[in-house]
MARKEDREN-47436 format. One line per field, with one value per residue (C-alpha): residue number from 1; residue in one letter; chain; x, y negated, z. Coordinates in Angstrom, 1 decimal. Each point is the difference from the previous one (the first is absolute). Example, Ala and Ser with C-alpha at 12.3 -4.5 7.8 and 13.67 -1.06 7.14 Angstrom:
% residues 2
num: 1;2
residu: A;S
chaine: A;A
east: 12.3;1.4
north: 4.5;-3.4
up: 7.8;-0.7
% end
This chain:
% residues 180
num: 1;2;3;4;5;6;7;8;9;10;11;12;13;14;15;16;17;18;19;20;21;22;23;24;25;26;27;28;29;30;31;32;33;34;35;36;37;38;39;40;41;42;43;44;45;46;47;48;49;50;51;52;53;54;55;56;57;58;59;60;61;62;63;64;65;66;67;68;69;70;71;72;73;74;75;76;77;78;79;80;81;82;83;84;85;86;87;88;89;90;91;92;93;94;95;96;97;98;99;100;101;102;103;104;105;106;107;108;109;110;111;112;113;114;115;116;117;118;119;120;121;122;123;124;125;126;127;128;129;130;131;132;133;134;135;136;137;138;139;140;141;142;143;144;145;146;147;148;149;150;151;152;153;154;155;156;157;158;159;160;161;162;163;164;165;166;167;168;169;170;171;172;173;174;175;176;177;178;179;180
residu: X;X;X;X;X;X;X;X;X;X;X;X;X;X;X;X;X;X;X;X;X;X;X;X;X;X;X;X;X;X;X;X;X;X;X;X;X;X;X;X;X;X;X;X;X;X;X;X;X;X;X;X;X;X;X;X;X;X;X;X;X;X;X;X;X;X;X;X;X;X;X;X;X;X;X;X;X;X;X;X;X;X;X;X;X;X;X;X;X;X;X;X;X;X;X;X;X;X;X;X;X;X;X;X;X;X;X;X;X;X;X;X;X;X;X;X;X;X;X;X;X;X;X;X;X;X;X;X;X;X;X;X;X;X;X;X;X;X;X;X;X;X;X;X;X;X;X;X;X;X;X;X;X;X;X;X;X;X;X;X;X;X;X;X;X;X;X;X;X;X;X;X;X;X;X;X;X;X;X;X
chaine: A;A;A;A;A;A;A;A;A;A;A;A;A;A;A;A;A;A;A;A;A;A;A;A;A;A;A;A;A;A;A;A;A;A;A;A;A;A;A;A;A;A;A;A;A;A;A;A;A;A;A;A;A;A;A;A;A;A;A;A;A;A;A;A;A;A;A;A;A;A;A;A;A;A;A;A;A;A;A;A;A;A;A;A;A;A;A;A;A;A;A;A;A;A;A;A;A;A;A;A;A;A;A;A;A;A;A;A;A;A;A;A;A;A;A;A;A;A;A;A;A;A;A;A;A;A;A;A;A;A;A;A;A;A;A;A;A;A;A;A;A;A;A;A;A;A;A;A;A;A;A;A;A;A;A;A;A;A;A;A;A;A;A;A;A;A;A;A;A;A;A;A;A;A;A;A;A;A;A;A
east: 30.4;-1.5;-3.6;-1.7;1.5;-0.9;-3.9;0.3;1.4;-2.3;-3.0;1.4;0.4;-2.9;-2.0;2.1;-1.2;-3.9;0.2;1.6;-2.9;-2.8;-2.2;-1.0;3.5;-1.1;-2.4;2.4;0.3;-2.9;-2.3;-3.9;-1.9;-2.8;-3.0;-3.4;-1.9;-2.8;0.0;-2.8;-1.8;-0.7;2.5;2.1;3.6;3.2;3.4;2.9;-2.6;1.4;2.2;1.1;2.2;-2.3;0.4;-2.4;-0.4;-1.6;-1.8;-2.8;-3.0;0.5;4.2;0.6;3.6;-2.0;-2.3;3.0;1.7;-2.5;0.8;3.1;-1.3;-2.2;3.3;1.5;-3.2;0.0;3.3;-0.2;-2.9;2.0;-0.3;3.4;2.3;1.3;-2.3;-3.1;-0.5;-0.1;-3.3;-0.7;-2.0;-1.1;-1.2;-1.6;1.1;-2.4;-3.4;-1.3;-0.1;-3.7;-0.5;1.6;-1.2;-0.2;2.9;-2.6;-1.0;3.5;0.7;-2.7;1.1;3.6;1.2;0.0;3.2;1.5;-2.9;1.7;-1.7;-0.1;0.1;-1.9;2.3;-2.3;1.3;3.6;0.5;2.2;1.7;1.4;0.6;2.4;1.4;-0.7;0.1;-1.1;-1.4;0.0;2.5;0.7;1.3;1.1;-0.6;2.3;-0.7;0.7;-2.1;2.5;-0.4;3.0;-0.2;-1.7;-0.9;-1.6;-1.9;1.2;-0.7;1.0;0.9;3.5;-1.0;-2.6;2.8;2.9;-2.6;-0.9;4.2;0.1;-2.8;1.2;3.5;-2.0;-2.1;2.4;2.4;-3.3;-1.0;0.8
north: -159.1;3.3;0.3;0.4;-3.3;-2.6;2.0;-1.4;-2.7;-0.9;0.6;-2.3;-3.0;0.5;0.3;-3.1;-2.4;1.0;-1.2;-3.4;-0.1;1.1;-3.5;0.2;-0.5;-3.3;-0.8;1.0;-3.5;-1.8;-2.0;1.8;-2.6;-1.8;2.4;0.7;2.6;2.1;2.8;2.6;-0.4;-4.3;-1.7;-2.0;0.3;-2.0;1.8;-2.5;-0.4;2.9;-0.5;3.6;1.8;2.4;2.9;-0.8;2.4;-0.6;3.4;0.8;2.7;0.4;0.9;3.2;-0.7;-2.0;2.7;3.1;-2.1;-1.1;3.1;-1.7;-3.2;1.4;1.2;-3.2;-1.8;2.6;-0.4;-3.8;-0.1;2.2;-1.7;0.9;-1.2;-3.8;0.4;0.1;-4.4;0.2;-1.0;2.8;-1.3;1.3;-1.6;1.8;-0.9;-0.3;1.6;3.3;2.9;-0.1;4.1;-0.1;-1.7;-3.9;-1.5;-0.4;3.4;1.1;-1.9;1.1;3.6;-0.5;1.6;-2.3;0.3;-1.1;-2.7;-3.3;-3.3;0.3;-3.1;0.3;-1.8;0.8;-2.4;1.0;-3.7;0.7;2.8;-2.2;-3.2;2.7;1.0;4.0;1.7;2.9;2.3;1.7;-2.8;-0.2;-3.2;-1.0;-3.7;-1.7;-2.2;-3.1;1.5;0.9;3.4;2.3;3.7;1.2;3.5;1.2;3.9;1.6;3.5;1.8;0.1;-0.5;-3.7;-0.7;0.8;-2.0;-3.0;0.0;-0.1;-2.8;-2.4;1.1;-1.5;-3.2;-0.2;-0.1;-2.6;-2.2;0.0;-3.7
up: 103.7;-0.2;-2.0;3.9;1.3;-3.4;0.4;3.8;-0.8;-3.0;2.2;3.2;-2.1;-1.8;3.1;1.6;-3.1;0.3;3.8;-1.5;-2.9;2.5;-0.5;3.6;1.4;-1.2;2.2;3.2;1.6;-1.1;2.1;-0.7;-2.3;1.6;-1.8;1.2;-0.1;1.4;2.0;-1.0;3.0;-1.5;2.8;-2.2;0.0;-0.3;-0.5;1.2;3.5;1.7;2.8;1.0;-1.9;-3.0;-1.7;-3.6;-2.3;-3.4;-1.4;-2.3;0.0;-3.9;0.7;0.1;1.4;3.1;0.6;0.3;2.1;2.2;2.6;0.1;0.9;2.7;2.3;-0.5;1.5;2.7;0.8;-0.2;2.6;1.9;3.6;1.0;-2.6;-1.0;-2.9;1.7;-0.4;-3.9;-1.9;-2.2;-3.4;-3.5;-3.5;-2.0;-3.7;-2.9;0.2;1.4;-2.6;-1.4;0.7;3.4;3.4;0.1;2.3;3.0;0.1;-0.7;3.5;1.8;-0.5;1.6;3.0;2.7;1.1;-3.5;-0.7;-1.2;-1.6;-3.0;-2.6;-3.3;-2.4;-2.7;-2.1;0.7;0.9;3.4;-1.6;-2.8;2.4;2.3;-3.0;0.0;-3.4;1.5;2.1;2.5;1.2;4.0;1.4;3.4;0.9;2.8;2.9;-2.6;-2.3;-2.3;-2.3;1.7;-1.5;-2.6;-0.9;-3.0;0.4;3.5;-1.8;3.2;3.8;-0.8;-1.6;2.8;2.1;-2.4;0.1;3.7;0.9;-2.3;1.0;3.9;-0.6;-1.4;2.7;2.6;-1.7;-0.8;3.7;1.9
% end
């Protein structure tokens, strides 16, 4: 084995045992906790209530990582409430982790200021109480929920098209096989 083919091969396998140590591939499976919560608007909230499918995705004002990839997260809504596609039946939610960056907007003007075409609700999980009852050790962290209300994908920072794109052909598969 040449120097070009162990460097290839080195970086493979190393990628291949961070996908098996990712601690969200964890969570692929699990039933959603009951957890409460409220929405920023008041309405209260209960997580394992939802009986549509649900893309969640836990984010925070104060993570810079969230706040790059929020473009990102934007075409996936759009595409999402796309009226022609199979996707278009999916409850679309966020939760905002920890609290709102003292030199920045609060969380309810934040949400006032969105586009309307990529508003979502949005629940304050202040306390990071839903976030640790999921299990999320991070963020931004993207799950998709089935019709049994089970957690089904997972994706961690979309960082471009190409993983809006990588995502949406995942949870699309799901969908379908999850459908009665």
């Amino acid at each position: 084995m040449n120097r070009r083919q162990f460097a290839t091969t080195l970086a493979a396998s190393s990628a291949l045992a961070a996908c098996q140590n990712d601690s969200a591939h964890s969570l692929i499976g699990m039933q959603l906790p009951v957890v409460k919560g409220v929405y920023v608007d008041g309405s209260e909230f209960d997580l394992s209530l939802s009986p549509q499918p649900a893309i969640i995705k836990f984010w925070g004002l104060w993570c810079g990582p969230c706040m790059t990839d929020m473009p990102n997260w934007y075409s996936l809504v759009r595409q999402l409430r796309a009226g022609d596609n199979a996707l278009s039946d999916i409850n679309i939610l966020t939760i905002h982790v920890g609290q709102s960056p003292s030199n920045g907007p609060s969380l309810r003007q934040w949400a006032a200021d969105q586009q309307a075409d990529v508003t979502t609700p949005i629940v304050d999980d202040a306390s990071r109480n839903i976030m640790n009852a999921v299990g999320i050790t991070g963020t931004p962290s993207t799950l998709y929920i089935d019709t049994q209300g089970r957690i089904s994908a997972h994706a961690w920072q979309f960082k471009n098209e190409q993983g809006v794109t990588n995502f949406v052909r995942k949870i699309t598969q799901l969908h379908a096989k999850s459908k009665p």
